[in-house]
N, C-alpha and C positions, 0 to 999 in steps of 0.2 A: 456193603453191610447196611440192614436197614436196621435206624436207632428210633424208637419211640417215647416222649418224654414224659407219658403219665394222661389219666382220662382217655383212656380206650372207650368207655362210655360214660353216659352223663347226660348229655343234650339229645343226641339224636333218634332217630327212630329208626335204625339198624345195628345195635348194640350187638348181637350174634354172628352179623356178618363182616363186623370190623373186629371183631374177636380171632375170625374164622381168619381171615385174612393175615392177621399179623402172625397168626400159629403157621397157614401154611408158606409163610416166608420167610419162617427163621428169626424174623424181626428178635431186638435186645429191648426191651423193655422196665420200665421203671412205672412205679405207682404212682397214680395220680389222686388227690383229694373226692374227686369222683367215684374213682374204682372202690374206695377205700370203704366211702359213704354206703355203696352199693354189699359190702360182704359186712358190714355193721360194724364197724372198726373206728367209728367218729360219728358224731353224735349229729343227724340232721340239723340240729336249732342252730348249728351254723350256715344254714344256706338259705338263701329265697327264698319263696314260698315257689316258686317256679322251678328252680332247682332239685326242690328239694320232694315234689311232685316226677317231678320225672326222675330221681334216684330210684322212688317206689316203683313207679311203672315201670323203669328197665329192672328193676329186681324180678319183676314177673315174667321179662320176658326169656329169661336166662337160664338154662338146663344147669342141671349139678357138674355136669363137664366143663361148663362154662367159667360159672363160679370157684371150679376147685382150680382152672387155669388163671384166673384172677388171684386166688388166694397166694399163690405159688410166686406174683412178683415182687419182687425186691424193692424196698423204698429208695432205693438207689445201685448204680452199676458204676464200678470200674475196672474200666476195659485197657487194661493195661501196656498191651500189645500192640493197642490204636492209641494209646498213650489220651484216651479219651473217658470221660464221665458222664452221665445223666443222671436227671434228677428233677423232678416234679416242681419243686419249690426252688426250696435252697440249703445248702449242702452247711449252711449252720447248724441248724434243727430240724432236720427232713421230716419228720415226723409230723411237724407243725405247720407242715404245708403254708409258709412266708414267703412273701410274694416279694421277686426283684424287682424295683421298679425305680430307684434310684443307687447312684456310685456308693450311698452309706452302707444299701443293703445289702449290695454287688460285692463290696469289701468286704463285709463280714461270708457272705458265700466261699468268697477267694480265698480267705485266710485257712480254710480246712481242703480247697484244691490241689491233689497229686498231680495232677494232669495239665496236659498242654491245653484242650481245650473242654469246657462242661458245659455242656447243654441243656438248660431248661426250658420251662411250659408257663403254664399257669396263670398268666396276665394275657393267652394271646396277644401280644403285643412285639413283634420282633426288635430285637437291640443286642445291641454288643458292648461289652465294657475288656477291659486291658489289663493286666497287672504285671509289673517287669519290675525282676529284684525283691520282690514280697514287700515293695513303700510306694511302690509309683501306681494310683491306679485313676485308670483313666477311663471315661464314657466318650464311646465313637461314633455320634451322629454321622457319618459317613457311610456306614454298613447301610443306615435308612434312606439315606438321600441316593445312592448309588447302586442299591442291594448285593453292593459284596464286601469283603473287608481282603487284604492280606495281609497275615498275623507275623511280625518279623522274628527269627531264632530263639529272640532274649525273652519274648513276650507269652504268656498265656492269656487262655479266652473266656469268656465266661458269656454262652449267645443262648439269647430265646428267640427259639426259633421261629416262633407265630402257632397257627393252628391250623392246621388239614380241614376242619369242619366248622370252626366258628371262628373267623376272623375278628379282633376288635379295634383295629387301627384305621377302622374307615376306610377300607380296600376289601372288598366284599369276597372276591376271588379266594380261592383255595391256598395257600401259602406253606413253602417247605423250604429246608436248607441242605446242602450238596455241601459236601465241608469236603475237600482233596489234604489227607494226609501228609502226601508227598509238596507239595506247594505252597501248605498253609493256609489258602483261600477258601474262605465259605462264599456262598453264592445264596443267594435270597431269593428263591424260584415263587413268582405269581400266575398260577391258572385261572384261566374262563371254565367253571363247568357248569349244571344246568339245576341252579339255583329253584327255580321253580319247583321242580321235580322231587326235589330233596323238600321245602315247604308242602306240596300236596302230601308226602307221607306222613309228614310232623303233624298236619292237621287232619289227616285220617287216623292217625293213630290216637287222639282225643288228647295229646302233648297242649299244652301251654300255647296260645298263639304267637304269644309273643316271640317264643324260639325259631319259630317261623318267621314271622317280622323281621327280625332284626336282620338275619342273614341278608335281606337284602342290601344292607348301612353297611355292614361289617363293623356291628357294635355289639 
């Protein structure tokens, strides 16, 4: 199963064909503060000026099929069956697209988690945090140093997974996570791909430079 956790587009300069892609894969999808920005649902004056430059420009590039498959995702999925959730921000106030980026914010995510493990976006920034018995909750710099984690029986998850397109933990590669079910183990997958190529479209396409820039840092 492919899960995707929100910002199908935003930054890049193939918003159609990352659209294209996830429809004909079946992918589970959740909304991302991007998507959302893109169908008028939240108010620009919260983004960049580079952000919020390229929200308009992919709204132009985007047929009414496009948009009306945007409109259609859920600010959150759970996936019952995979005993699994998604979810753009945080499963507090999904809506308010809040950003996990420490154990206070992670708790407050956990304390509304069904599921054994919930997958977030939003900080490109990959991490794992713990929560066993609904009072134990714990941050696993081991998932980062190691790139995997194994989740034990007692325990639920709460992982940002990174970003497919814009890495920001200074690891400039492509970044995904492999979660096995049966085992428990997520896996922290980093690809080489061809970084350049992806910058010549960004700045042909009259995007921000900087969105180009950065991907080289993976910042």
């Amino acid at each position: 199963m492919i899960l995707q956790v929100g910002d199908v587009v935003g930054y890049g300069p193939d918003p159609k064909l990352c659209i294209a892609a996830l429809r004909e894969r079946g992918a589970q999808v959740c909304l991302g503060n991007h998507d959302a920005a893109v169908l008028g649902r939240i108010s620009l004056d919260l983004f960049n000026p580079f952000a919020r430059y390229a929200v308009e420009w992919t709204r132009r590039q985007l047929s009414g099929e496009d948009l009306a498959w945007l409109r259609a995702i859920p600010l959150f999925q759970v996936l019952f069956e995979q005993d699994i959730t998604i979810v753009h921000g945080s499963l507090h106030e999904p809506a308010e697209f809040d950003y996990v980026r420490s154990l206070s914010s992670a708790r407050l995510s956990m304390e509304s988690q069904e599921t054994k493990a919930c997958f977030v976006g939003h900080t490109h920034q990959p991490c794992l945090f713990t929560m066993e018995g609904g009072t134990e909750f714990q941050y696993r710099p081991e998932f980062e140093s190691q790139a995997s984690y194994q989740l034990d029986k007692g325990q639920q998850a709460l992982v940002n997974v990174g970003s497919v397109g814009q890495p920001r933990d200074e690891d400039p590669r492509t970044g995904y996570l492999l979660y096995d079910t049966e085992t428990l183990v997520f896996q922290l997958i980093r690809l080489e791909y061809p970084i350049g190529e992806v910058q010549t479209k960004i700045r042909s396409a009259g995007l921000p430079e900087v969105l180009a820039d950065r991907l080289t840092y993976g910042l």
